[in-house]
N, CA and C atoms of all chains as a GROMACS GRO file, in nm:
protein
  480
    1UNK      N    1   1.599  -2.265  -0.944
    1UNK     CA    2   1.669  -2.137  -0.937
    1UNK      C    3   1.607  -2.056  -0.823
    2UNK      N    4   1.670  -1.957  -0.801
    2UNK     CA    5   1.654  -1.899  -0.670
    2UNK      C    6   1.506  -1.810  -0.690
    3UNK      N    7   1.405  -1.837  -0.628
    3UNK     CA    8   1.274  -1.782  -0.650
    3UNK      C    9   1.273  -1.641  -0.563
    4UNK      N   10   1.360  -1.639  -0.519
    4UNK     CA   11   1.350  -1.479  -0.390
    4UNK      C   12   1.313  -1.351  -0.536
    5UNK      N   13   1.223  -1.308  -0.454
    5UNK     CA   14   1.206  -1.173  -0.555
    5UNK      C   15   1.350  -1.069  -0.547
    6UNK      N   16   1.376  -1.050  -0.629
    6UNK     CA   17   1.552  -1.007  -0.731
    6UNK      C   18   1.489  -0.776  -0.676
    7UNK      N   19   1.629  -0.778  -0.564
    7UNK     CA   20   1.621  -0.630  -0.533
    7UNK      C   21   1.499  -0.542  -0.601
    8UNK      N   22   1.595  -0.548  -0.731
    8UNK     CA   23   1.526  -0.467  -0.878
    8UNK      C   24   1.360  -0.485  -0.909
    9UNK      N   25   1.308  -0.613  -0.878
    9UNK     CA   26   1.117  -0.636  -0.880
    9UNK      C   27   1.106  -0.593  -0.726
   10UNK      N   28   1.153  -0.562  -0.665
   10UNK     CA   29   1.044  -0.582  -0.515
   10UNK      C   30   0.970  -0.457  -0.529
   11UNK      N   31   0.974  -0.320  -0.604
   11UNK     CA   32   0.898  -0.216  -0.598
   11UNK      C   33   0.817  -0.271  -0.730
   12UNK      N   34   0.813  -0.334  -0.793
   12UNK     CA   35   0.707  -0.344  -0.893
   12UNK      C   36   0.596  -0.466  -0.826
   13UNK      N   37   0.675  -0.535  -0.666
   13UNK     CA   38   0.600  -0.700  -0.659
   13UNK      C   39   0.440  -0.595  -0.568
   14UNK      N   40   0.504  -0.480  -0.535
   14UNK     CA   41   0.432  -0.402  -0.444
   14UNK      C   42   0.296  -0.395  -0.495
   15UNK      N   43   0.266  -0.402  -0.646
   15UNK     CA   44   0.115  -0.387  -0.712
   15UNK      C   45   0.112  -0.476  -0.772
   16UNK      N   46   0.194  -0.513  -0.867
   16UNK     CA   47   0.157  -0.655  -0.940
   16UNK      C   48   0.187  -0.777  -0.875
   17UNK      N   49   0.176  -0.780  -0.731
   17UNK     CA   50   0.201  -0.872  -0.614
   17UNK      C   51   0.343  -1.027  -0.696
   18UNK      N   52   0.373  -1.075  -0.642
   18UNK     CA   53   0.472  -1.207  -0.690
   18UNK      C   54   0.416  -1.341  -0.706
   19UNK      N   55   0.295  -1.338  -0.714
   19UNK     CA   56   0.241  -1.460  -0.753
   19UNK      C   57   0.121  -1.452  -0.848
   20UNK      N   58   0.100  -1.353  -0.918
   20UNK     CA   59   0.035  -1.343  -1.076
   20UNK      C   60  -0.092  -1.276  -1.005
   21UNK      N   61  -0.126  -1.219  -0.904
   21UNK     CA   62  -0.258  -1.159  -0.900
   21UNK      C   63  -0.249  -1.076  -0.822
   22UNK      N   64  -0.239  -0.937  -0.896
   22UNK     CA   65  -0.200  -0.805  -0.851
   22UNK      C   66  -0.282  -0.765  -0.740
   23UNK      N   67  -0.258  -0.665  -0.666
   23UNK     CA   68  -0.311  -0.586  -0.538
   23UNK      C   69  -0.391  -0.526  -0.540
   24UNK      N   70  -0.338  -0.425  -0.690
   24UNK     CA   71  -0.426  -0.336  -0.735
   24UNK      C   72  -0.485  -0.349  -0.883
   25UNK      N   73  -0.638  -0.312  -0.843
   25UNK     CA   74  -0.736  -0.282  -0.971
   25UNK      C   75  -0.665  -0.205  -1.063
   26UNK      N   76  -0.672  -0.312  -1.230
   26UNK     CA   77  -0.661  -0.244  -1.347
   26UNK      C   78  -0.493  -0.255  -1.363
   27UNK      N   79  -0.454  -0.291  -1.291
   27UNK     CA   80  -0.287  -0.358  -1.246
   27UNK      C   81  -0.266  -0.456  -1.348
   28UNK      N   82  -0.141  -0.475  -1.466
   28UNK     CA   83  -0.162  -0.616  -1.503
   28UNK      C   84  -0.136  -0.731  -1.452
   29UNK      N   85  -0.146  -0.868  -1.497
   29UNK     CA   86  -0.082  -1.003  -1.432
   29UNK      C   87   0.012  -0.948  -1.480
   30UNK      N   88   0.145  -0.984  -1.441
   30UNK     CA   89   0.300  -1.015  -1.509
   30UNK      C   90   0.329  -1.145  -1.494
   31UNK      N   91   0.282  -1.255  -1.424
   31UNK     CA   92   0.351  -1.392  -1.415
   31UNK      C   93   0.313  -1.429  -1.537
   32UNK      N   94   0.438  -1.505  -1.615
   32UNK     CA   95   0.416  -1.573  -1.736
   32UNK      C   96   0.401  -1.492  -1.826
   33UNK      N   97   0.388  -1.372  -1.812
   33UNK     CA   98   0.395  -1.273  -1.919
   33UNK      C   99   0.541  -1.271  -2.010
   34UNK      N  100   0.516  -1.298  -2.188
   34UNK     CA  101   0.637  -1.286  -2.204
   34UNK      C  102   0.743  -1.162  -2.176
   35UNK      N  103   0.866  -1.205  -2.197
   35UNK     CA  104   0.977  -1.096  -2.109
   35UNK      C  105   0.977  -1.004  -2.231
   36UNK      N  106   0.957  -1.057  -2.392
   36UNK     CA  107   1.013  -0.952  -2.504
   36UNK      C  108   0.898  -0.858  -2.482
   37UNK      N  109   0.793  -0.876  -2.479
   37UNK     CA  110   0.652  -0.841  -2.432
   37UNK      C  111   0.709  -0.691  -2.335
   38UNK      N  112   0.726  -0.751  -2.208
   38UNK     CA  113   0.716  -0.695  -2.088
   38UNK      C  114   0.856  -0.570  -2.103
   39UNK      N  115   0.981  -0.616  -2.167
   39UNK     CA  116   1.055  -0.555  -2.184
   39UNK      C  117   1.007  -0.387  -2.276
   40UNK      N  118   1.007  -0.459  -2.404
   40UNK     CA  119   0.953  -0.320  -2.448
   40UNK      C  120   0.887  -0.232  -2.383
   41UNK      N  121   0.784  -0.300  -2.304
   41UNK     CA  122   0.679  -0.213  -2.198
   41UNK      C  123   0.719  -0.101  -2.152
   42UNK      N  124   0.823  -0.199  -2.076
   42UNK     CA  125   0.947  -0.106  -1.970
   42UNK      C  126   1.000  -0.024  -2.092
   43UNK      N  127   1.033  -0.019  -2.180
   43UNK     CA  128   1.121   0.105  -2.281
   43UNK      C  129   0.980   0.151  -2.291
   44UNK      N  130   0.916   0.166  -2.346
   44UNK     CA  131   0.785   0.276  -2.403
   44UNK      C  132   0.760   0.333  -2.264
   45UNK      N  133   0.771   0.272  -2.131
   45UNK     CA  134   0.739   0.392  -2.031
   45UNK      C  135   0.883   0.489  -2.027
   46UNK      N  136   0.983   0.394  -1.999
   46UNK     CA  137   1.099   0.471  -2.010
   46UNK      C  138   1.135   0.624  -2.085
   47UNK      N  139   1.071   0.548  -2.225
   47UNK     CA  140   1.100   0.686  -2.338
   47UNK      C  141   1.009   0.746  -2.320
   48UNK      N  142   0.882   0.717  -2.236
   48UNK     CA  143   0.747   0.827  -2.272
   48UNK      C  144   0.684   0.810  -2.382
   49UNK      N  145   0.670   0.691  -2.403
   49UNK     CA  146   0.584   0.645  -2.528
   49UNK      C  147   0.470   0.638  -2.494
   50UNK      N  148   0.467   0.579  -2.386
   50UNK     CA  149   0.297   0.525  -2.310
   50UNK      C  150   0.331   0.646  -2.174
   51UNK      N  151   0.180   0.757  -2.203
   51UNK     CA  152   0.145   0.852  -2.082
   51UNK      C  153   0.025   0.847  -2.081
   52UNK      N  154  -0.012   0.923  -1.977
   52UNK     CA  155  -0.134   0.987  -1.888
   52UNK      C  156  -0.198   0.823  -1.782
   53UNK      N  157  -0.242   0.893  -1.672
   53UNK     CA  158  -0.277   0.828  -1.604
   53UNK      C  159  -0.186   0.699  -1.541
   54UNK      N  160  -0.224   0.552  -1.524
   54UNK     CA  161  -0.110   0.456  -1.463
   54UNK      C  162   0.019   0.479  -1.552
   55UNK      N  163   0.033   0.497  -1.685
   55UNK     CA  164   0.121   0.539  -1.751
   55UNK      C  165   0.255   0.598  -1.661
   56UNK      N  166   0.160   0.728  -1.610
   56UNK     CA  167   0.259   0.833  -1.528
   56UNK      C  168   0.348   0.767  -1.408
   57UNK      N  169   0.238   0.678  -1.397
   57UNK     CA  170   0.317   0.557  -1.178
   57UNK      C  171   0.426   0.533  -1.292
   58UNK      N  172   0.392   0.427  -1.403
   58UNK     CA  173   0.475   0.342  -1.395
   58UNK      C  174   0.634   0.400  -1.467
   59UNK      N  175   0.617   0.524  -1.520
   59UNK     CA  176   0.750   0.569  -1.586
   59UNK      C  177   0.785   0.661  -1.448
   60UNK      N  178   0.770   0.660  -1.321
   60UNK     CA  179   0.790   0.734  -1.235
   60UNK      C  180   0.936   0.564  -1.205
   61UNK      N  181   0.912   0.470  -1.209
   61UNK     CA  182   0.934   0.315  -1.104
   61UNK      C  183   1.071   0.374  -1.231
   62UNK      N  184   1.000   0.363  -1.390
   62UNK     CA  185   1.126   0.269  -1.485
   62UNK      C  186   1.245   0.387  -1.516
   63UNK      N  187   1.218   0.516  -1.474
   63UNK     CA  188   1.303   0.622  -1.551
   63UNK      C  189   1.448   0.622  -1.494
   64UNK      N  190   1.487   0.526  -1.386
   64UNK     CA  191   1.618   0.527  -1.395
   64UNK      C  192   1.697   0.356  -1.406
   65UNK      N  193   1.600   0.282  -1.422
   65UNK     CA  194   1.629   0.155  -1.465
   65UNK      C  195   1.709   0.141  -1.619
   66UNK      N  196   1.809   0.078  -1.625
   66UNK     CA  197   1.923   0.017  -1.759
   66UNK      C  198   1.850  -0.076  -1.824
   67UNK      N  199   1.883  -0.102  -1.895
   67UNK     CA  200   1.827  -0.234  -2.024
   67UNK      C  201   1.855  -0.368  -1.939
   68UNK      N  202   1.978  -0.371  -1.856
   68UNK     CA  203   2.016  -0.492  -1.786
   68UNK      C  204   1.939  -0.503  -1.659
   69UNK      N  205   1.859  -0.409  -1.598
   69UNK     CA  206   1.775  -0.400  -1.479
   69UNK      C  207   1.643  -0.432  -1.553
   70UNK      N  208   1.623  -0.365  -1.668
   70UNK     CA  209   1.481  -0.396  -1.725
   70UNK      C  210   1.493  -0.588  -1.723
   71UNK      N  211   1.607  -0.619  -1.855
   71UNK     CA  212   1.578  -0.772  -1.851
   71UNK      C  213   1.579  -0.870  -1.718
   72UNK      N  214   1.682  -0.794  -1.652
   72UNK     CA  215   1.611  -0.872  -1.505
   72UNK      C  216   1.513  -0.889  -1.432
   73UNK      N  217   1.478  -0.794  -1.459
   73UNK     CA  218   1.306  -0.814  -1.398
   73UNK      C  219   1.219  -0.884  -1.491
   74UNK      N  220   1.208  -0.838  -1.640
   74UNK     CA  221   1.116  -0.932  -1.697
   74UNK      C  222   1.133  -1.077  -1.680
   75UNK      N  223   1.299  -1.166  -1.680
   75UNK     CA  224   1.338  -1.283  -1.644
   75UNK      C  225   1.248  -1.289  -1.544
   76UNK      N  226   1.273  -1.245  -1.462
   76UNK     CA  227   1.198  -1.317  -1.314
   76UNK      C  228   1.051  -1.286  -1.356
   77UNK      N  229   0.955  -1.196  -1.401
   77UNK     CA  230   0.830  -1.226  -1.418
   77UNK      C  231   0.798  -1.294  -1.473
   78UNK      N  232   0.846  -1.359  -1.592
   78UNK     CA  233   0.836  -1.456  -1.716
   78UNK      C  234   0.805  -1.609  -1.657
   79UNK      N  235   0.952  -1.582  -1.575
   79UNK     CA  236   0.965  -1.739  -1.471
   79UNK      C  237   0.887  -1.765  -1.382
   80UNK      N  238   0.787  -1.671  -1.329
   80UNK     CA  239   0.720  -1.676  -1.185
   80UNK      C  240   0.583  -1.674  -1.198
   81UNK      N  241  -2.045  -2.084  -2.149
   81UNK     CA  242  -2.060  -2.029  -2.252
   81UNK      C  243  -2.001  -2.043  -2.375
   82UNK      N  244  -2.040  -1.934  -2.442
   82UNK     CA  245  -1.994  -1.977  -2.612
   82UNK      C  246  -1.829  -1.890  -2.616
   83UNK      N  247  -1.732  -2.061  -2.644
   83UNK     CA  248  -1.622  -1.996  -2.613
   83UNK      C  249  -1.599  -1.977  -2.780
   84UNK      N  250  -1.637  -1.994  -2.868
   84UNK     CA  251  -1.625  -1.918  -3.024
   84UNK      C  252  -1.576  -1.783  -2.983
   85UNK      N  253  -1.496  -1.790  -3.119
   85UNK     CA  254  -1.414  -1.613  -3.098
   85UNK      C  255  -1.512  -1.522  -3.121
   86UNK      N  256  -1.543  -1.414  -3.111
   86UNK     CA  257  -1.663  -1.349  -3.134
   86UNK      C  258  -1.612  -1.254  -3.230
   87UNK      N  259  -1.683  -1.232  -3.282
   87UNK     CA  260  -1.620  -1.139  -3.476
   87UNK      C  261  -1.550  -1.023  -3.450
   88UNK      N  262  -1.526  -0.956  -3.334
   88UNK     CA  263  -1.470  -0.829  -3.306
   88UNK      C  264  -1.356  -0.886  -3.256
   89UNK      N  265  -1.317  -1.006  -3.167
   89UNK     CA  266  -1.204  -1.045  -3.155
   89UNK      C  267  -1.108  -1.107  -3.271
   90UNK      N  268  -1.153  -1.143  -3.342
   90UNK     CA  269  -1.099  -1.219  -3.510
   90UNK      C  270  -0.952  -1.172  -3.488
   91UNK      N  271  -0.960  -0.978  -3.533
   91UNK     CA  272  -0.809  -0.997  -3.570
   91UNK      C  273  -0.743  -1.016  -3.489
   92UNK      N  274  -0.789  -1.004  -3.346
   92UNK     CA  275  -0.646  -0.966  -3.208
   92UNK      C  276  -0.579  -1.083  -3.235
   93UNK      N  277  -0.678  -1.210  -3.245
   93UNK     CA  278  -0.618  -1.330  -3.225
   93UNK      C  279  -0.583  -1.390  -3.350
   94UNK      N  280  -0.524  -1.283  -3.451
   94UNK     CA  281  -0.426  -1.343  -3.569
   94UNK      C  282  -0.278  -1.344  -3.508
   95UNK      N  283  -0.289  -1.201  -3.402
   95UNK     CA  284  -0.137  -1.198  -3.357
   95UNK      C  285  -0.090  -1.236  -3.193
   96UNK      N  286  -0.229  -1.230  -3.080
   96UNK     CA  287  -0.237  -1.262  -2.967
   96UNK      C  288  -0.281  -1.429  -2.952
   97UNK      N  289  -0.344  -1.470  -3.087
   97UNK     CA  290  -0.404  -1.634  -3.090
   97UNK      C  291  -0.540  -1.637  -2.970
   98UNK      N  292  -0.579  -1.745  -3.000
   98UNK     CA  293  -0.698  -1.794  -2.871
   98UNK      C  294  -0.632  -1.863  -2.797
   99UNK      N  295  -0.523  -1.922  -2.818
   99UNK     CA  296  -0.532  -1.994  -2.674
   99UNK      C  297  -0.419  -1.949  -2.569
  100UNK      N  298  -0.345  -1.830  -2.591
  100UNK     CA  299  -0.266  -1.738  -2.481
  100UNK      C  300  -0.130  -1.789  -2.477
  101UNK      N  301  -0.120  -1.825  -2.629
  101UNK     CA  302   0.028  -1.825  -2.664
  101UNK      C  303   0.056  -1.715  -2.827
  102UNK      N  304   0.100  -1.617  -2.779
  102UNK     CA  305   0.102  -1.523  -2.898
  102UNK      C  306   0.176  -1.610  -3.072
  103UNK      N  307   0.128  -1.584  -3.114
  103UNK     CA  308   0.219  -1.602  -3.261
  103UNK      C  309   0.280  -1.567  -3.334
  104UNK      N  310   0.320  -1.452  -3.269
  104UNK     CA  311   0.414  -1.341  -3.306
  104UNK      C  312   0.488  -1.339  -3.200
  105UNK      N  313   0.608  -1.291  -3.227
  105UNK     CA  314   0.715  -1.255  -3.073
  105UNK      C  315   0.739  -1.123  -3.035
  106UNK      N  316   0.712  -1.067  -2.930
  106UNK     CA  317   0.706  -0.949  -2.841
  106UNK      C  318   0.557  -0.906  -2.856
  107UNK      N  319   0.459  -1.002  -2.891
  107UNK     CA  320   0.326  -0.988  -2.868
  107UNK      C  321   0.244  -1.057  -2.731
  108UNK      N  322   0.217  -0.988  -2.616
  108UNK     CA  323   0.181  -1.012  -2.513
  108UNK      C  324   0.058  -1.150  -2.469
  109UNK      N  325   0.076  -1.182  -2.421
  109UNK     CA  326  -0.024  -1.297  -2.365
  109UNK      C  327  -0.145  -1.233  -2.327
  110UNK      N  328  -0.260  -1.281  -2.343
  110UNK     CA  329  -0.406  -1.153  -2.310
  110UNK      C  330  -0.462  -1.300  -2.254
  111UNK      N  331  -0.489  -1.441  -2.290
  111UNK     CA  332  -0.542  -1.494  -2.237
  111UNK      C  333  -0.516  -1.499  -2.074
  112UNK      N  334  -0.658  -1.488  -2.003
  112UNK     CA  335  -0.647  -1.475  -1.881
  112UNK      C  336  -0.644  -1.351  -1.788
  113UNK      N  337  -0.606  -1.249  -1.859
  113UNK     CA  338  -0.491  -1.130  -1.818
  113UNK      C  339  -0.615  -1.031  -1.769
  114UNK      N  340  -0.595  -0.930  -1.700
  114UNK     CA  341  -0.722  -0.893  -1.604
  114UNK      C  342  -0.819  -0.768  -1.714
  115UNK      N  343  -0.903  -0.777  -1.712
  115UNK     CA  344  -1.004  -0.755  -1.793
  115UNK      C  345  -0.997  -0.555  -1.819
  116UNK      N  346  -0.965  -0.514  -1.704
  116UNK     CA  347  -0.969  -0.371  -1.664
  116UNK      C  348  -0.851  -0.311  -1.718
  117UNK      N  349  -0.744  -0.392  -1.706
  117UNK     CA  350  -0.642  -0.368  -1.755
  117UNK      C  351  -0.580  -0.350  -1.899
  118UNK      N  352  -0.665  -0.422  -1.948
  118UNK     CA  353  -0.668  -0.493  -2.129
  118UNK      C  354  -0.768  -0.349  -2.153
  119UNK      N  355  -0.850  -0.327  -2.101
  119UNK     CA  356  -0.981  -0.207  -2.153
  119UNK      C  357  -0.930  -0.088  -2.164
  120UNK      N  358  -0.814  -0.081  -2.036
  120UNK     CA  359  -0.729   0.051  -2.027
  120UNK      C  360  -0.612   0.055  -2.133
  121UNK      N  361  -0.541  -0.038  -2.165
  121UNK     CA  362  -0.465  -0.029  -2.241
  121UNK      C  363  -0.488  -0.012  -2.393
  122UNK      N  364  -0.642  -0.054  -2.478
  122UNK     CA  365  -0.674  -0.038  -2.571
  122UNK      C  366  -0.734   0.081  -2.566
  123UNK      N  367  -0.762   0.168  -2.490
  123UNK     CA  368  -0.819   0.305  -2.478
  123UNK      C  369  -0.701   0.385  -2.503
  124UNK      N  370  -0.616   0.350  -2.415
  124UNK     CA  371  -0.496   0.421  -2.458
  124UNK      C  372  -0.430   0.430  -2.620
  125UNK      N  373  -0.365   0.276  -2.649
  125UNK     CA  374  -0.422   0.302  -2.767
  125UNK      C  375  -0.504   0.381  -2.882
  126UNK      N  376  -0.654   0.334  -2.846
  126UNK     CA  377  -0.702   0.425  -2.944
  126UNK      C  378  -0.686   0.612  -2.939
  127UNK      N  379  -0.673   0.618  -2.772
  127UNK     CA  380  -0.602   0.813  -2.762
  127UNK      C  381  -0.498   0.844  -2.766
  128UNK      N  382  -0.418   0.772  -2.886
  128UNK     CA  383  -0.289   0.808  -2.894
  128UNK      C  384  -0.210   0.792  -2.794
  129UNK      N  385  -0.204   0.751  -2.631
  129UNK     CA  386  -0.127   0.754  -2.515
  129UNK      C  387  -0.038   0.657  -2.511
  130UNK      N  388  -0.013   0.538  -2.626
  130UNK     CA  389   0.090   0.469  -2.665
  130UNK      C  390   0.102   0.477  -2.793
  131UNK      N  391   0.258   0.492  -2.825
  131UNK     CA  392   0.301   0.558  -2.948
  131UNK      C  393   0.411   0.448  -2.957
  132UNK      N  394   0.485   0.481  -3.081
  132UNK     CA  395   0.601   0.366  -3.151
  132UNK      C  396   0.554   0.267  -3.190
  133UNK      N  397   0.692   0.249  -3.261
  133UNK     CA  398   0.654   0.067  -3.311
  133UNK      C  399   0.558  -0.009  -3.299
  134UNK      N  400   0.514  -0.121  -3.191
  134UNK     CA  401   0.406  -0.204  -3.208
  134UNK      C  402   0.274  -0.118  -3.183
  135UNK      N  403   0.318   0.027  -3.125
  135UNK     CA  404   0.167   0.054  -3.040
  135UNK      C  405   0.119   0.114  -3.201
  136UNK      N  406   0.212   0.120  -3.302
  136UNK     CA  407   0.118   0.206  -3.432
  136UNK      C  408  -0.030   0.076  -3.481
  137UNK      N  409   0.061  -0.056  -3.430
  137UNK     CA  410  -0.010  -0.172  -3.493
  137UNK      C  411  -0.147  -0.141  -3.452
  138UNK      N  412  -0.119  -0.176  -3.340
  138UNK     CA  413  -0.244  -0.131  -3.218
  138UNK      C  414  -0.356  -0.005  -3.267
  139UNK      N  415  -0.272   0.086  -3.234
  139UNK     CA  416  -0.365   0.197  -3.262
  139UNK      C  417  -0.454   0.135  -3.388
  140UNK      N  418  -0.397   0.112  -3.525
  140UNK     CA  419  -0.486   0.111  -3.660
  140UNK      C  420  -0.592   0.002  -3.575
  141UNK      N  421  -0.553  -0.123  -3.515
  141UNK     CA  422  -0.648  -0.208  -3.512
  141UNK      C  423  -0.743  -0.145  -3.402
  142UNK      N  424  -0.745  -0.061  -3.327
  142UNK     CA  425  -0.818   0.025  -3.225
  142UNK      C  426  -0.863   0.139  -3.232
  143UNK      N  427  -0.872   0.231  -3.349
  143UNK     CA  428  -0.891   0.352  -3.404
  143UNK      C  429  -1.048   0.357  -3.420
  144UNK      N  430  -1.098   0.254  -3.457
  144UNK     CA  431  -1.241   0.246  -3.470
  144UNK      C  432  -1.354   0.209  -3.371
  145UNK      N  433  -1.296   0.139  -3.262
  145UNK     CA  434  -1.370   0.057  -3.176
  145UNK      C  435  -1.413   0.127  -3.068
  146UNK      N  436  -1.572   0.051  -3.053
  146UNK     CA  437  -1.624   0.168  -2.971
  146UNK      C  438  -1.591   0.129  -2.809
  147UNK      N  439  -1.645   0.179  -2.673
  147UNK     CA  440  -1.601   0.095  -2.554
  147UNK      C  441  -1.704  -0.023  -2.538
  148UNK      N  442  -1.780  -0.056  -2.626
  148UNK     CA  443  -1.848  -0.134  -2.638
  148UNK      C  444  -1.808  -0.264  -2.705
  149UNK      N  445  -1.713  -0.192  -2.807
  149UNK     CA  446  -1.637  -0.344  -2.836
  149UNK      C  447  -1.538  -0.392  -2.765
  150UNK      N  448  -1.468  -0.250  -2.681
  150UNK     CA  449  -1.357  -0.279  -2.614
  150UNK      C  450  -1.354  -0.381  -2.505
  151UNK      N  451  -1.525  -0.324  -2.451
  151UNK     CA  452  -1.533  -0.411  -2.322
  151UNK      C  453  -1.580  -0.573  -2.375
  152UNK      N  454  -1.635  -0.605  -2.505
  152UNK     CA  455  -1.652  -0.747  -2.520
  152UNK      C  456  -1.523  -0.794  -2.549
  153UNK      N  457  -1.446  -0.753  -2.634
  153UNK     CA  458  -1.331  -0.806  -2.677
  153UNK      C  459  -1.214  -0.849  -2.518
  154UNK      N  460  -1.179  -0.751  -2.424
  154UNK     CA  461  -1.184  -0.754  -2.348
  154UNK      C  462  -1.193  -0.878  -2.199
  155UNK      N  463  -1.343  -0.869  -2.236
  155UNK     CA  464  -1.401  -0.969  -2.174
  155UNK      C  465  -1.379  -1.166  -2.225
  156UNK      N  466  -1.369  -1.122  -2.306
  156UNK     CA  467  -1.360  -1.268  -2.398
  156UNK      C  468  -1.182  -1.307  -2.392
  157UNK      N  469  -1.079  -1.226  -2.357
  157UNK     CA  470  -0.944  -1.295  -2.322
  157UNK      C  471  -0.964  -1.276  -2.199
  158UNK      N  472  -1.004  -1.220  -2.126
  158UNK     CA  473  -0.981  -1.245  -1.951
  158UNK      C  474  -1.075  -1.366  -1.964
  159UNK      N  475  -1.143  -1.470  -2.026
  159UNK     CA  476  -1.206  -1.561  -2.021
  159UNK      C  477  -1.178  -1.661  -2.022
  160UNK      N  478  -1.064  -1.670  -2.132
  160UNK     CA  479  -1.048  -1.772  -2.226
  160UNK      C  480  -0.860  -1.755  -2.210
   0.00000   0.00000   0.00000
């Protein structure tokens, strides 16, 4: 399947880099991370479940992302 | 080293497991996963900065722990 990083990850490949070993300190892996996992993630920043500190970056990336942009991205981290 | 679970890790790995396949579903993979990252996210945890559903799990199992356990527990899935 087509390995090109998918529009929707290229601002997240920016720290958690596209090959499982992020850029930045305290960054998680996402390769192989499960997607049900990673999904929720994306909703608890979304809703403001998870704040203060990296919290704040990362619901800055997810607050206008859909449920169908979220699962696309976790697909491709899951797979990669 | 001594890859034995160490007694503060016991419960994570009723629902995260030792060997970095969860046993539960929408429970995250920790084996391997970067050490700083896992420390930050159980801090959060224990300060309330993730809320809902699974993070209530979390919190109870993180409510007590000092950064002393955080950082062995921690240390022992970015290991293993």
């Amino acid at each position: 399947e087509d390995s090109a990083v998918p529009a929707k990850a290229a601002a997240c490949v920016s720290c958690h880099s596209a090959d499982g070993n992020p850029l930045v300190a305290g960054v998680p892996i996402l390769a192989g991370q499960r997607a049900d996992y990673m999904a929720m993630a994306l909703r608890a920043y979304r809703e403001g479940r998870r704040t203060g500190g990296p919290a704040g970056v990362m619901a800055f990336y997810v607050k206008d992302m859909s449920d169908q942009d979220i699962e696309e991205i976790v697909q491709w981290f899951a797979e990669h």
